[in-house]
C-alpha positions, 0 to 999 in steps of 0.5 A: 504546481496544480492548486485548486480543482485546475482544468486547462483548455488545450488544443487536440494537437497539444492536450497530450503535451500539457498532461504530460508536462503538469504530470511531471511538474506535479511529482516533481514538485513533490506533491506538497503542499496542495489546496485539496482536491487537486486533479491530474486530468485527461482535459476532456468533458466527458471523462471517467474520474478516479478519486484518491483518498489517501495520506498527503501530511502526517507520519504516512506522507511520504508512503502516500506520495509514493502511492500517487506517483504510481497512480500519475503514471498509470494514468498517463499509460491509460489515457495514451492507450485510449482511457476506460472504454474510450473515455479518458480519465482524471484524478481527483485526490484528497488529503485523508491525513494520516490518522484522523477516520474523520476526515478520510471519511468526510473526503470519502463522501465528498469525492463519491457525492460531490465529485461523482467519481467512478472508482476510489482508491484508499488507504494505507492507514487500515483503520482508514482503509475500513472507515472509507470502505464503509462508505463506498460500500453504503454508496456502491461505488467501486473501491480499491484499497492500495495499500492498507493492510489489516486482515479484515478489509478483505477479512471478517469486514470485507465487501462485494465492492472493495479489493485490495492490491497489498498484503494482508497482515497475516500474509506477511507473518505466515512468511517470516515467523517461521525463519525468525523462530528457527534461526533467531530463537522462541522468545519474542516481544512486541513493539506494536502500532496502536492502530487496526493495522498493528494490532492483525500483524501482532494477532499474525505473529502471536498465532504462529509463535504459539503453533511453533511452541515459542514464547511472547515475552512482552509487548507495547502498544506505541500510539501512531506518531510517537517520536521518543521510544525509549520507555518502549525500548527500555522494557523490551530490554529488560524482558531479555528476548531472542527477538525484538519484533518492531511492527511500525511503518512510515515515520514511526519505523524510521524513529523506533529503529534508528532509537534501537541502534542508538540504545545498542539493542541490535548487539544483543538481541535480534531485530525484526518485524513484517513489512518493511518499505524503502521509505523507511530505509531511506530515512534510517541511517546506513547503521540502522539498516537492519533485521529480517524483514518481509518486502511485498515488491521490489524494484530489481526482480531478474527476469521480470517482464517491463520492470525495468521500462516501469523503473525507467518511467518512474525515475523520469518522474521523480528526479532518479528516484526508484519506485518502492513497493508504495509506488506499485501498489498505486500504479497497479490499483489506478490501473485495476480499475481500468481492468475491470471496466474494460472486463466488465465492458461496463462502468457499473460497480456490480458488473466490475466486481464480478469480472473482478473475480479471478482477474489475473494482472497482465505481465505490465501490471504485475511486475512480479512472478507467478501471475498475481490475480484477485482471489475470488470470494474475498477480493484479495490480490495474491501476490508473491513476497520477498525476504530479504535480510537487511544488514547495517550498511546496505540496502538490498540489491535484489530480492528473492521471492517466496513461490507460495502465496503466503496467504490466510485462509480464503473466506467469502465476503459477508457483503456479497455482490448484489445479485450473486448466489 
């Protein structure tokens, strides 16, 4: 297991061989636990460094050892292939915690002025997302956030440095509200993380039910962390809705659910919610496996270009286990910031923002349909979005994808890149 800020003194001849054996032992080894930073490192002096900031403890733990997984992997890829431009690259990763802006901000500041990274990447708690953004912004350093969803990070708050590889939280409700009201019903209550990133995928849902003339019934704001959701539970009962909308993600998820199965409010109402993860499906037991659900990535799309070299590679590195959409999410940001300095043909953070504009993600990257590229003016990846149903039992098999971007509306960015009209 790396421990501490490692380096390995290697031969030329078998430097390609150690990386690639501490790269295995690290994600087999799960990760956890680390001495912080820990770097995955190319062994070269003069190397392009990437810092990750992001979940390792806490209720989003297991999405943010999904995310590095995909990071590890494109890493390795990038450095076989030559690096970013001709410099090989390590990664620098911090411990945000799950939900303490304080210490995500404090990592942030580290990585930037201590370590001097050239690209940061975090996080998947959005109010962490936008507190880390602020300050790559203040420093201008080149950020990509993997995997937090609230609308403003590429929204109301975002900036010329800062893109983002998942969904906004209105992506995910423009793609299910309709289904959910046309074949479940009009009444609806909310259980709703009580965080940035709960309170946009609500604001999604509550727009769209009062365009189609529905009804909110209710809603509870369930603080990040909660374990018993039975007062929650309990009201959305009482309420008597057509549909129980259960927005939580990572550990939270898993406890809401498996909760509303053992209350039996699966048999009288039904249950759905945004996004949903293998993560959570994972966690939860075969019974509770269930509702409609919006999936932003999936790992058996037919006909995919290199999904299933991409699936093979991560099974390699993670004892059989598949990748979940967390682990794309990490693999394409790690590998976005090799795309846009080799654009760029510059490490300079103005010069790949511009050649960042419009970027559409070769088919490796993608490993998705319908070309996704990063929206010019926001900064936002436009992806294509699966709805599976889950039903108790099963796990889905394939996913069928949407052919529109289900996307909010495009919006330029308040902080505009330096030197742009």
């Amino acid at each position: 297991m790396l421990r501490g800020k490692e380096t390995v003194n290697t031969s030329e001849n078998s430097r390609g061989m150690r990386r690639r054996a501490l790269l295995k032992a690290g994600a087999a080894a799960g990760l956890l636990p680390l001495a912080r930073p820990f770097v995955v490192s190319a062994w070269a002096e003069d190397t392009v460094k990437i810092g990750l900031d992001n979940p390792l403890t806490g209720v989003y733990a297991a999405l943010g050892k999904n995310e590095l997984i995909g990071c590890q992997l494109a890493l390795e890829q990038i450095n076989a292939k030559g690096g970013i431009l001709g410099r090989q690259v390590e990664l620098l990763v911090e411990d945000s915690t799950s939900g303490d802006a304080g210490t995500a901000v404090q990592k942030a500041r580290k990585l930037i002025e201590r370590d001097n990274v050239n690209f940061l990447l975090g996080n998947i708690n959005s109010a962490l997302a936008v507190a880390i953004a602020q300050v790559s912004n203040e420093k201008g350093v080149f950020h990509i956030v993997p995997g937090g969803h609230t609308d403003p990070v590429t929204g109301k708050d975002c900036h010329w440095n800062v893109f983002r590889v998942c969904n906004t939280t209105r992506m995910e409700t423009n793609s299910i509200s309709q289904v959910l009201f046309d074949k479940f019903g009009k009444k609806w209550y909310f259980l709703t993380p009580d965080y940035a990133f709960g309170h946009t995928l609500q604001e999604g849902f509550e727009a769209g039910l009062k365009k189609l003339g529905g009804t909110e019934l209710g809603a509870d704001l369930t603080p990040l962390g909660t374990t018993d959701f039975s007062p929650y539970l309990i009201k959305a009962q009482a309420a008597s809705p057509d549909v129980i909308i259960f927005l939580q993600a990572g550990d939270d998820a898993v406890n809401a659910l498996k909760q509303a199965v053992q209350f039996g409010l699966d048999k009288k109402f039904h249950i759905a919610g945004a996004q949903q993860e293998l993560e959570v499906l994972e966690g939860l037991p075969p019974e509770a496996r269930i509702g409609n659900w919006v999936f932003e990535w999936y790992w058996k799309q037919p006909g995919v270009a290199h999904l299933d070299e991409f699936v093979a590679a991560i099974r390699k590195t993670s004892g059989g286990k598949v990748p979940t959409a967390r682990t794309w999410f990490g693999f394409t940001s790690t590998w976005s910031c090799a795309l846009a300095a080799e654009a760029a043909k510059s490490l300079e953070p103005v010069k790949m923002a511009k050649a960042m504009q419009g970027l559409k993600l070769p088919p490796e990257v993608a490993l998705m349909p319908n070309d996704p590229f990063y929206r010019e003016g926001d900064n936002q990846l436009m992806p294509t979005l699966g709805m599976p149903s889950q039903r108790a039992s099963r796990t889905p098999k394939t996913c069928s994808w949407s052919t529109s971007r289900s996307g909010a509306s495009t919006r330029r960015c308040r902080s505009r890149t330096p030197g742009a009209r």
